[in-house]
FIPANU-73365 format. One record per residue: residue in one letter; residue number from 1; x, y, z of N, C-alpha, C in turn. Coordinates in nm, 3 decimals. Layout:
FIPANU-73365
{r A NUM {X Y Z} {X Y Z} {X Y Z}}
...
//
This chain:
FIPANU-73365
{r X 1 {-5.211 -3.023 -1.556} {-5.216 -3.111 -1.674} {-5.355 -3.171 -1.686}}
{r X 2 {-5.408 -3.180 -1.843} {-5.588 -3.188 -1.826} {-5.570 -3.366 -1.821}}
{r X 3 {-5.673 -3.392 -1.765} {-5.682 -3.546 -1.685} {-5.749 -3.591 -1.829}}
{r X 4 {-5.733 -3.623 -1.972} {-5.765 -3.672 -2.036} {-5.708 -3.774 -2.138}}
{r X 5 {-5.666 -3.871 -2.078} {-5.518 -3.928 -2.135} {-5.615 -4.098 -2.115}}
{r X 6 {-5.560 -4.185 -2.172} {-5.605 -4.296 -2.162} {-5.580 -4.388 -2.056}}
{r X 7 {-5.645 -4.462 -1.941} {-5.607 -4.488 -1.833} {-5.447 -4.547 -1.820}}
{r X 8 {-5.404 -4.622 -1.921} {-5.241 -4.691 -1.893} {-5.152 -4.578 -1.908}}
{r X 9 {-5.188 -4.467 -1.986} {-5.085 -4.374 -1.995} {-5.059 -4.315 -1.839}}
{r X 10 {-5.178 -4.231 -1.794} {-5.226 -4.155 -1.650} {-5.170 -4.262 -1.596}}
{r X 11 {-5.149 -4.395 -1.560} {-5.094 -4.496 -1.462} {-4.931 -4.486 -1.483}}
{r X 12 {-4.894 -4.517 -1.556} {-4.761 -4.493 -1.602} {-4.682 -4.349 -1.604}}
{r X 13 {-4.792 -4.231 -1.587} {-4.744 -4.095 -1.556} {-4.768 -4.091 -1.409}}
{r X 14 {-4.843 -4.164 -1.363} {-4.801 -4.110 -1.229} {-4.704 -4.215 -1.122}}
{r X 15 {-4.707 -4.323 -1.183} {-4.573 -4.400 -1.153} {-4.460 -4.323 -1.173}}
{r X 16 {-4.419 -4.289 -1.324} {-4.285 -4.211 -1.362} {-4.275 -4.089 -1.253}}
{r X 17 {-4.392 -4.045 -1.211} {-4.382 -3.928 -1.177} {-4.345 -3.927 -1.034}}
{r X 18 {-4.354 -4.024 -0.967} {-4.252 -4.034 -0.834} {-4.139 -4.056 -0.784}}
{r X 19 {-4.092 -4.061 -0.938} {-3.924 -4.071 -0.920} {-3.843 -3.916 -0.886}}
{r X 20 {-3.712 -3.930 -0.843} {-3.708 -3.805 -0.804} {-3.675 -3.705 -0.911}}
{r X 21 {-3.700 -3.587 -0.876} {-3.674 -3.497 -1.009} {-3.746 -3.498 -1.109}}
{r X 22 {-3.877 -3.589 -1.103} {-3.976 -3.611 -1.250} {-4.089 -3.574 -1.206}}
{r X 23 {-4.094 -3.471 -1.297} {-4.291 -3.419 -1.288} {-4.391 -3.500 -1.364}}
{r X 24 {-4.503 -3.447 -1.315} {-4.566 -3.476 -1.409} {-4.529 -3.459 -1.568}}
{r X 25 {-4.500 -3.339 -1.628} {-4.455 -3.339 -1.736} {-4.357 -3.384 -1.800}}
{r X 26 {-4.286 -3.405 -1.707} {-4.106 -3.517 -1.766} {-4.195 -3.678 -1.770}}
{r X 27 {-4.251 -3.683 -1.689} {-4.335 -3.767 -1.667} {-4.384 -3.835 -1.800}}
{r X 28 {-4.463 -3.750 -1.872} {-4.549 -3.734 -1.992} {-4.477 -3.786 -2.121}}
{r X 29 {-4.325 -3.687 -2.121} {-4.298 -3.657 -2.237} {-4.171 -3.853 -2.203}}
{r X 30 {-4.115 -3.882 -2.092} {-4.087 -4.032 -2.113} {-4.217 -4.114 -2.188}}
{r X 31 {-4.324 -4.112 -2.104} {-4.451 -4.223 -2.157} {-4.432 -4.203 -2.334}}
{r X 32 {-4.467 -4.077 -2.343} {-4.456 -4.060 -2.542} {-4.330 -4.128 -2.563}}
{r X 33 {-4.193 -4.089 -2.523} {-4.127 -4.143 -2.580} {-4.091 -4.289 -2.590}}
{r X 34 {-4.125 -4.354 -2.497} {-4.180 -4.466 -2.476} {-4.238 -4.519 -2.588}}
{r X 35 {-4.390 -4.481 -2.621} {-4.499 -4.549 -2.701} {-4.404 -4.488 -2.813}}
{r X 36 {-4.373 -4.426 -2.872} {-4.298 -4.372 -2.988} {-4.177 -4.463 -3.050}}
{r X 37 {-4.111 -4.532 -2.967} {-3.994 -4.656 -2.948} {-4.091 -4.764 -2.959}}
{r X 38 {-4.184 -4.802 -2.923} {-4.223 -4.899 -2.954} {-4.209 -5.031 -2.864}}
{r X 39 {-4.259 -5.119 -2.827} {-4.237 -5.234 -2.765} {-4.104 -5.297 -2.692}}
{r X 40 {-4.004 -5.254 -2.799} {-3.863 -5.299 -2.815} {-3.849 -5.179 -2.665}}
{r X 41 {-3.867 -5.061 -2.678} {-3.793 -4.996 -2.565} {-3.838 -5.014 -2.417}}
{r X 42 {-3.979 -5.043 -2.441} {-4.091 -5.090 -2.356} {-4.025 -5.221 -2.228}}
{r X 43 {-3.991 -5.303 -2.307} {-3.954 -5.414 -2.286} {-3.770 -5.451 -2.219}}
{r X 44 {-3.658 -5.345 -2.264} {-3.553 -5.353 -2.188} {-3.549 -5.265 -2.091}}
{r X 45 {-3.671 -5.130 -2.092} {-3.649 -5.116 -1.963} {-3.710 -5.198 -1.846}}
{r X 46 {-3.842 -5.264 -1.912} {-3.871 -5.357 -1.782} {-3.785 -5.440 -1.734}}
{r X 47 {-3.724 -5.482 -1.845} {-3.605 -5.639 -1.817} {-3.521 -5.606 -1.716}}
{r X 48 {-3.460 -5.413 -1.748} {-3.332 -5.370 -1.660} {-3.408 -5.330 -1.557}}
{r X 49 {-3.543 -5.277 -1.529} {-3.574 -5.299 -1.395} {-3.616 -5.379 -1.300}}
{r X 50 {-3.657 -5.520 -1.383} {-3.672 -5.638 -1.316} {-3.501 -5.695 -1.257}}
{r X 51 {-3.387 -5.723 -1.368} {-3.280 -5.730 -1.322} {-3.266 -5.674 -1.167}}
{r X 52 {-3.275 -5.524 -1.158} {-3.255 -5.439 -1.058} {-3.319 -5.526 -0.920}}
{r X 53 {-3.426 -5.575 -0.906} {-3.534 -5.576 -0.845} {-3.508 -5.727 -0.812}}
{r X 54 {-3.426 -5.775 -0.841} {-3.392 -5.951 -0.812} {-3.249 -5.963 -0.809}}
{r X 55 {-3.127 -5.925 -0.855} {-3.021 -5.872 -0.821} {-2.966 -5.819 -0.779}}
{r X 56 {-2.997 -5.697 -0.716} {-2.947 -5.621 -0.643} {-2.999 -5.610 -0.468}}
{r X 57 {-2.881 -5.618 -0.411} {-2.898 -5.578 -0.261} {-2.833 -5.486 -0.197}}
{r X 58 {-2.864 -5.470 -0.039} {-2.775 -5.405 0.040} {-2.685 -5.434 0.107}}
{r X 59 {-2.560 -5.416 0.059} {-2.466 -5.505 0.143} {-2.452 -5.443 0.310}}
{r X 60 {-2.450 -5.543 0.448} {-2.449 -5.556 0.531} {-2.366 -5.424 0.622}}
{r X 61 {-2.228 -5.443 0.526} {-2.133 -5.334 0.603} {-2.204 -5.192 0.553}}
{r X 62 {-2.123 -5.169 0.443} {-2.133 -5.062 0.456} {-2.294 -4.967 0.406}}
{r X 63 {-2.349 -5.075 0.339} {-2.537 -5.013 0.317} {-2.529 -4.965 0.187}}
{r X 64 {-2.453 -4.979 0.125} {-2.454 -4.940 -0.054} {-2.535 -5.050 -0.107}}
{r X 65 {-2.472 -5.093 -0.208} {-2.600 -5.173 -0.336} {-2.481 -5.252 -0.364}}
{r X 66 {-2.497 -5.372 -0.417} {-2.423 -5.482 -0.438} {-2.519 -5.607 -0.522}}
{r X 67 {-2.427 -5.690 -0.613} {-2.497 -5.760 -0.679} {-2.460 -5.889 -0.545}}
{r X 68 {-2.626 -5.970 -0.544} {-2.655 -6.081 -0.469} {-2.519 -6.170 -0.450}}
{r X 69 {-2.531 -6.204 -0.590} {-2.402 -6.319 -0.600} {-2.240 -6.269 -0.599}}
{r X 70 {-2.265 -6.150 -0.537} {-2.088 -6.113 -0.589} {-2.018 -6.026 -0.399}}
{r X 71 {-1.918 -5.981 -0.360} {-1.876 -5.909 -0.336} {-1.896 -5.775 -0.332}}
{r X 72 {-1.922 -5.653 -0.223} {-1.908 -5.542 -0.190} {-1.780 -5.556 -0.304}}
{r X 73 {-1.820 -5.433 -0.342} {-1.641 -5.383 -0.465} {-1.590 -5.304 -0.379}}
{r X 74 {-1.621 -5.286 -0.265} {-1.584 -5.131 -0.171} {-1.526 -5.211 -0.034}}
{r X 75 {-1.646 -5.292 0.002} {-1.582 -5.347 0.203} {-1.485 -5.482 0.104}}
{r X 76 {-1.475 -5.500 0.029} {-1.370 -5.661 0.001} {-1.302 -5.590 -0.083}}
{r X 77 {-1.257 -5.474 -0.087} {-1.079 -5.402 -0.167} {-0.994 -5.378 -0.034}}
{r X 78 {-0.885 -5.491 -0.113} {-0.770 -5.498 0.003} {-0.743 -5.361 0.030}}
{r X 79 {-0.732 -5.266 -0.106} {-0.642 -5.180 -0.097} {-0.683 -5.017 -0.019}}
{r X 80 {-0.840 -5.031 -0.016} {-0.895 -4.949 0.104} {-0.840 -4.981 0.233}}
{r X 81 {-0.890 -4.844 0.280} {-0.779 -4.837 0.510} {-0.903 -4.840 0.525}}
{r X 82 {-0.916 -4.983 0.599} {-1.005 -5.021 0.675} {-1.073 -4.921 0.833}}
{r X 83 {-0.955 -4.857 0.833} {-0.986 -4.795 0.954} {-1.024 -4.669 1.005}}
{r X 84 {-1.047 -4.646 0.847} {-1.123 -4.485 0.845} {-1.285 -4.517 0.742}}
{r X 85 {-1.367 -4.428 0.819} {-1.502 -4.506 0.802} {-1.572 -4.346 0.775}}
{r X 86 {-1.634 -4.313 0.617} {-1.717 -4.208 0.614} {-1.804 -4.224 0.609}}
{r X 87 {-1.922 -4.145 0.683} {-2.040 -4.163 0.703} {-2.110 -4.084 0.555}}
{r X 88 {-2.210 -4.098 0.527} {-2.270 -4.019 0.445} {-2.430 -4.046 0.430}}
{r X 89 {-2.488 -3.938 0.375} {-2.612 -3.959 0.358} {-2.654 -4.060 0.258}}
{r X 90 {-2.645 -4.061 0.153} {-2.691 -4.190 0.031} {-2.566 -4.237 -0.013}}
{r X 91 {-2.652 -4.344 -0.091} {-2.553 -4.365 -0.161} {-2.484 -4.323 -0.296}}
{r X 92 {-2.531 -4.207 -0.318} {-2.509 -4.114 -0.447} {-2.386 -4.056 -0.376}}
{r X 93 {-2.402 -4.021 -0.282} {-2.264 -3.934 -0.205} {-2.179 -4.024 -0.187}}
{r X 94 {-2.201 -4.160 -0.144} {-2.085 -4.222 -0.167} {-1.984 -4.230 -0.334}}
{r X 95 {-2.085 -4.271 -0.382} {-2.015 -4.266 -0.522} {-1.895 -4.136 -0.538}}
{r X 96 {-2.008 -4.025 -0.495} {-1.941 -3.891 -0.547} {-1.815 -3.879 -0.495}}
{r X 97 {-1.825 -3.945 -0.354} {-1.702 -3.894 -0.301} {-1.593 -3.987 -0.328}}
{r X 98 {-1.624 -4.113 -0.354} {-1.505 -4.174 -0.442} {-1.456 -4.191 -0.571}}
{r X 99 {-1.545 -4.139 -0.664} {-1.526 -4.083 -0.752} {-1.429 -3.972 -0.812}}
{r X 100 {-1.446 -3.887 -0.706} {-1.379 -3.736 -0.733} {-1.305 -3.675 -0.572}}
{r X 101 {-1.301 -3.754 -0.512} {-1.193 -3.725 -0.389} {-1.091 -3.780 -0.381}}
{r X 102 {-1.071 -3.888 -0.418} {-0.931 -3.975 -0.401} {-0.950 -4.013 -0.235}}
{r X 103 {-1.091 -4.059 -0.176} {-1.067 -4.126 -0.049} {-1.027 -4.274 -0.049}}
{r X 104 {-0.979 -4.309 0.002} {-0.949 -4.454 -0.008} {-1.013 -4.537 0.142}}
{r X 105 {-1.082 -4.483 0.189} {-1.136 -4.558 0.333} {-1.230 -4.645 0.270}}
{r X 106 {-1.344 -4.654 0.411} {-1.473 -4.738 0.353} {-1.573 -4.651 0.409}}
{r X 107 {-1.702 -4.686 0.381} {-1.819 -4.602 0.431} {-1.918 -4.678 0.470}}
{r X 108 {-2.048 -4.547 0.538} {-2.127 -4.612 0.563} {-2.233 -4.567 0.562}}
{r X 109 {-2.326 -4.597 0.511} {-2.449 -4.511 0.447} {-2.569 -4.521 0.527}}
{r X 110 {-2.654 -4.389 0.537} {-2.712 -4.364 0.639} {-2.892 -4.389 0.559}}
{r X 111 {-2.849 -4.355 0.437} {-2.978 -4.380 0.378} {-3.090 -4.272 0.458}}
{r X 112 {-3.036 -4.181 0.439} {-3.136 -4.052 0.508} {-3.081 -3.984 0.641}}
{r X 113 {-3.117 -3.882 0.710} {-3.082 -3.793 0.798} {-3.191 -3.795 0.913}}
{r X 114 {-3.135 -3.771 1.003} {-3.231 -3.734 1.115} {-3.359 -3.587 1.122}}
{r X 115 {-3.475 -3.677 1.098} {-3.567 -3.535 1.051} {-3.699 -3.619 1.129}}
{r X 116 {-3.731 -3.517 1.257} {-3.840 -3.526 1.329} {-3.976 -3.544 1.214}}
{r X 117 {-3.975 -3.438 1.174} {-4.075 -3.395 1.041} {-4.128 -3.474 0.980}}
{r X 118 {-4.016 -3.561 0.899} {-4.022 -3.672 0.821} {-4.047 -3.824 0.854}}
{r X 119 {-4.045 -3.837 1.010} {-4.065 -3.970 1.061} {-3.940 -4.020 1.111}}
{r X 120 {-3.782 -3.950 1.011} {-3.682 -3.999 1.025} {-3.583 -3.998 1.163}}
{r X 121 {-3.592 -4.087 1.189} {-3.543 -4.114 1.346} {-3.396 -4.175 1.391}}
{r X 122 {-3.311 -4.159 1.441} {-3.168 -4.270 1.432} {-3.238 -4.461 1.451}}
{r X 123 {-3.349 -4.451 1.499} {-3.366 -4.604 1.486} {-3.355 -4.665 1.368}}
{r X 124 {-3.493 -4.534 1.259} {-3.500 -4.542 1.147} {-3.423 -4.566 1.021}}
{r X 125 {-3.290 -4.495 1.072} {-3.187 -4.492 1.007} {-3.084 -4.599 1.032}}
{r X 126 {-3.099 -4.677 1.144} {-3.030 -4.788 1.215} {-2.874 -4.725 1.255}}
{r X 127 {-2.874 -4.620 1.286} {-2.739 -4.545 1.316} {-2.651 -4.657 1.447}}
{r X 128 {-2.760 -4.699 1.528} {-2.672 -4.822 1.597} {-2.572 -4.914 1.540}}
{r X 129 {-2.650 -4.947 1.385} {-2.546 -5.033 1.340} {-2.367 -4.989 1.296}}
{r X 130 {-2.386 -4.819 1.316} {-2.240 -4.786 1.246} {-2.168 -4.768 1.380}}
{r X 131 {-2.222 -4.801 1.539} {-2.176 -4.835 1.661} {-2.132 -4.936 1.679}}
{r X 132 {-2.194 -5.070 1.596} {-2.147 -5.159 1.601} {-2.062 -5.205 1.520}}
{r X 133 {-2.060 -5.127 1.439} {-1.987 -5.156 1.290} {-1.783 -5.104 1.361}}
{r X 134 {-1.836 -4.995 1.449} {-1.690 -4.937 1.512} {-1.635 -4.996 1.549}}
{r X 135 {-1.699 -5.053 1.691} {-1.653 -5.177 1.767} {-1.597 -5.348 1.704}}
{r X 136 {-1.711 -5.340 1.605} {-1.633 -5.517 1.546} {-1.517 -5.464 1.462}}
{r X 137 {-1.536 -5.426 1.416} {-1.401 -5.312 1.270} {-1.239 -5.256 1.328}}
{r X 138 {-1.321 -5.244 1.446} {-1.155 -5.134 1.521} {-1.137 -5.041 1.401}}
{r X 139 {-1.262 -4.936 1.408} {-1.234 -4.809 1.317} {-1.143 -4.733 1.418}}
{r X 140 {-1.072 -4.650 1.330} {-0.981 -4.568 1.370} {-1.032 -4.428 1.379}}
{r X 141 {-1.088 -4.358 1.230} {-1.160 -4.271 1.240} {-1.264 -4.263 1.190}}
{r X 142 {-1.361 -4.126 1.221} {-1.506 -4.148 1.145} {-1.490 -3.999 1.075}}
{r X 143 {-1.550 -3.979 0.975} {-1.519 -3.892 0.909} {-1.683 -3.822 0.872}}
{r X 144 {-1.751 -3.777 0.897} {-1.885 -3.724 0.927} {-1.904 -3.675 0.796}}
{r X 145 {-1.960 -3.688 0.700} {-1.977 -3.621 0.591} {-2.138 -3.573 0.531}}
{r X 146 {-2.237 -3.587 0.616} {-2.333 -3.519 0.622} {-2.337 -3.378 0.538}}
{r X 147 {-2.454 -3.330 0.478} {-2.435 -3.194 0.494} {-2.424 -3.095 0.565}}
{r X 148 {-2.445 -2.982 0.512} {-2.422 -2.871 0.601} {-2.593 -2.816 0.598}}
{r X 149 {-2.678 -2.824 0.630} {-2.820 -2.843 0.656} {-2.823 -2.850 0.786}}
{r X 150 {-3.018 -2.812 0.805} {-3.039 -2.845 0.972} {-3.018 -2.980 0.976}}
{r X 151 {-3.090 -3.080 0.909} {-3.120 -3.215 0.920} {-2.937 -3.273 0.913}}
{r X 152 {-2.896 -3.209 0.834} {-2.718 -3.286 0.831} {-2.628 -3.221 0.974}}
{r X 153 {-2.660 -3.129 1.014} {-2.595 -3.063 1.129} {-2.634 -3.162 1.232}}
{r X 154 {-2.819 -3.210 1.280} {-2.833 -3.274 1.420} {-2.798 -3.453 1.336}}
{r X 155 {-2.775 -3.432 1.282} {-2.740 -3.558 1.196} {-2.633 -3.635 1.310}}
{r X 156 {-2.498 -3.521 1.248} {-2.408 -3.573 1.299} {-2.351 -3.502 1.421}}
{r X 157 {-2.399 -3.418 1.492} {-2.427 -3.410 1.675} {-2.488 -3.524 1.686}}
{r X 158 {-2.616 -3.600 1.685} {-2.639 -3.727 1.714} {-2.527 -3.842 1.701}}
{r X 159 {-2.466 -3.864 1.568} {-2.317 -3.955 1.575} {-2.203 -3.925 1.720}}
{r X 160 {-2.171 -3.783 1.693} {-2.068 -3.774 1.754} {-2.111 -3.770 1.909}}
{r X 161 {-2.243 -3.760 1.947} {-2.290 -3.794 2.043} {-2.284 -3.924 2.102}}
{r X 162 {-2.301 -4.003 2.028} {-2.347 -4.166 2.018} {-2.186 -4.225 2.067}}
{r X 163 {-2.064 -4.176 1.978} {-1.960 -4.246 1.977} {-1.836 -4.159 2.066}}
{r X 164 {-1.882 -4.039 2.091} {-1.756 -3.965 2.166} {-1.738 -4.048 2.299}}
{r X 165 {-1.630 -4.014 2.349} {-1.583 -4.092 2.481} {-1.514 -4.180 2.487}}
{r X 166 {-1.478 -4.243 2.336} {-1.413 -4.402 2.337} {-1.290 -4.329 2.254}}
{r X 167 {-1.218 -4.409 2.190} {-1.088 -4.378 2.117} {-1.063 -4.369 1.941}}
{r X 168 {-1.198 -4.370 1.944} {-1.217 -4.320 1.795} {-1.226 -4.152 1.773}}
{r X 169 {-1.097 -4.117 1.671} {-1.117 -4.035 1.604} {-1.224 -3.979 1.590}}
{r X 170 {-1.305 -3.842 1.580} {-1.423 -3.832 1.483} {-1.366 -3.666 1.417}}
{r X 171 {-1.406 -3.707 1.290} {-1.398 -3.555 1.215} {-1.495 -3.561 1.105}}
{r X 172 {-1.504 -3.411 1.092} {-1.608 -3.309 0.979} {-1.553 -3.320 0.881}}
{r X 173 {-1.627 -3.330 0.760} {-1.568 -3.269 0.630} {-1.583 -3.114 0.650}}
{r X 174 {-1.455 -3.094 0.547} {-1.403 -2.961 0.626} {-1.461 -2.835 0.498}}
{r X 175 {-1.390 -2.718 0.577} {-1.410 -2.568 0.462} {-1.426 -2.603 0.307}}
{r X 176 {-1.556 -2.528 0.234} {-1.525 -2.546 0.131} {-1.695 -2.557 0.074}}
{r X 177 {-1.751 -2.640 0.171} {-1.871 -2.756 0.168} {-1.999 -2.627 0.201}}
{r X 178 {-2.077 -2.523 0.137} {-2.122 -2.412 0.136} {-2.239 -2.463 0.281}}
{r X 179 {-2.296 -2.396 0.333} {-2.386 -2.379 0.457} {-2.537 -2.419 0.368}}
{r X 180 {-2.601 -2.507 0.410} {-2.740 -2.557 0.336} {-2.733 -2.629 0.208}}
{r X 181 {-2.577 -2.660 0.169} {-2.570 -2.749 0.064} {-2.550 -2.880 0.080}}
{r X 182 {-2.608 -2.930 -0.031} {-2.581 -3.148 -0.054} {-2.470 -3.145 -0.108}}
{r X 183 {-2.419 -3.275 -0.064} {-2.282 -3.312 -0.169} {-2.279 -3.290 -0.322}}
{r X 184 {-2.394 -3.327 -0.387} {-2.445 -3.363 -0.489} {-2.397 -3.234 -0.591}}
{r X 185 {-2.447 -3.128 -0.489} {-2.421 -2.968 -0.588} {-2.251 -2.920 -0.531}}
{r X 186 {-2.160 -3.057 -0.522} {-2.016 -2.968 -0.449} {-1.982 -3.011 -0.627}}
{r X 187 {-1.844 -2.947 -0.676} {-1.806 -2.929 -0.747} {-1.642 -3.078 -0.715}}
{r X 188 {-1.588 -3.183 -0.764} {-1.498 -3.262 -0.734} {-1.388 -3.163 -0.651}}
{r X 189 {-1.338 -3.110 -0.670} {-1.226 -3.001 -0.618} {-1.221 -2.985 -0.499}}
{r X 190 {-1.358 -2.908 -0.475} {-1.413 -2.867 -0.359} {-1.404 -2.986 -0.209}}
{r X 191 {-1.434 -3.085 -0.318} {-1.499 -3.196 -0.243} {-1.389 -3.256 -0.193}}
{r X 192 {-1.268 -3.266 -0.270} {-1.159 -3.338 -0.265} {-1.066 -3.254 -0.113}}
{r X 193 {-1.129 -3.096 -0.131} {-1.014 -3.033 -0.057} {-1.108 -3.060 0.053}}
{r X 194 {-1.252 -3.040 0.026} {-1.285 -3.035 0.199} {-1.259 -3.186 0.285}}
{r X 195 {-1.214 -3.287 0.195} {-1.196 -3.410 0.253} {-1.076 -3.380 0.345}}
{r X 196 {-1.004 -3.347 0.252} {-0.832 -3.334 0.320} {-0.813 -3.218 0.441}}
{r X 197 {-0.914 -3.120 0.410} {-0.920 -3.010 0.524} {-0.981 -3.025 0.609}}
{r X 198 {-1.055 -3.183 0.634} {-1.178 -3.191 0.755} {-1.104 -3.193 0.929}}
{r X 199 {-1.194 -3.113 0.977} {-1.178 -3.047 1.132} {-1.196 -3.165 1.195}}
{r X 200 {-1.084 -3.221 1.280} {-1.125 -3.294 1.373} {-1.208 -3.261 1.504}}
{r X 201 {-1.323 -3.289 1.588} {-1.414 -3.286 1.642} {-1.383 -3.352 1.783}}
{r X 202 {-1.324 -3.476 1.771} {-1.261 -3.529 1.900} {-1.126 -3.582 1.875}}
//
């Protein structure tokens, strides 16, 4: 792309452009649409990303997103079983999987995978805390839902490493879940059966 753009645009394209899934050119064609809308559009997305950016946190248990002043909608529903606990990589997979599985447990988000490569480390990831999270909770089971990847495979050998030996349950999401795929690209169905078909491990 020729570097001849006016400096706030080039600033604003390469901001846009580190979001995930945005090139430079998706990049481009938001900024136009942007200046094209005019001020007015300019202005609620800053508002909704300032909102974001002063409202929103991580709630403690389970590591999803939660508004400051309110309740987890997920760890404070009576009507979730407290005692089954899925692990997952983001929190997009959480959504997905309650969305379109019919799980009714709680989770716990890892906010990334174990990847030498990447820096990403179990410290990094604070994987201790879903050790401790077992122990204060009296989880019953853990339900590993990682992908099926290198980084999701030593993922959760590191978990089931960490927690085997004690009297917690641990199981895989099961058949269904393709070899090198994210949750993200499972289809609800799929997702729903490999919940119900997951291999217990210990």
């Amino acid at each position: 792309m020729p570097n001849n753009f006016p400096e706030p645009i080039e600033n604003a394209i390469k901001e846009i452009s580190k979001l995930p899934g945005i090139g430079k050119k998706s990049a481009l064609r938001i900024v136009y649409f942007l200046l094209k809308e005019g001020s007015s559009a300019v202005e609620s997305l800053e508002g909704a990303l300032s909102t974001l950016k002063n409202n929103i946190e991580m709630c403690s248990k389970c590591r999803g997103y939660k508004e400051k002043t309110e309740e987890c909608p997920v760890c404070s529903n009576p009507k979730r079983d407290k005692s089954i606990l899925c692990v997952v990589e983001s929190t997009q997979d959480m959504h997905l999987i309650d969305s379109s599985s019919g799980f009714r447990g709680n989770y716990f988000v890892l906010h990334g995978l174990i990847s030498p490569v990447r820096g990403a480390t179990p410290e990094s990831l604070k994987i201790d805390d879903l050790k401790r999270r077992i122990e204060e909770d009296g989880i019953g089971e853990i339900i590993i839902a990682t992908p099926y990847t290198a980084e999701g495979e030593a993922t959760a050998s590191y978990i089931i490493s960490m927690i085997e030996g004690g009297s917690v349950k641990i199981s895989r999401i099961g058949m269904g879940i393709p070899i090198g795929s994210e949750l993200s690209y499972v289809d609800s169905e799929t997702l729903s059966r490999a919940l119900a078909l997951r291999r217990e491990i210990k």
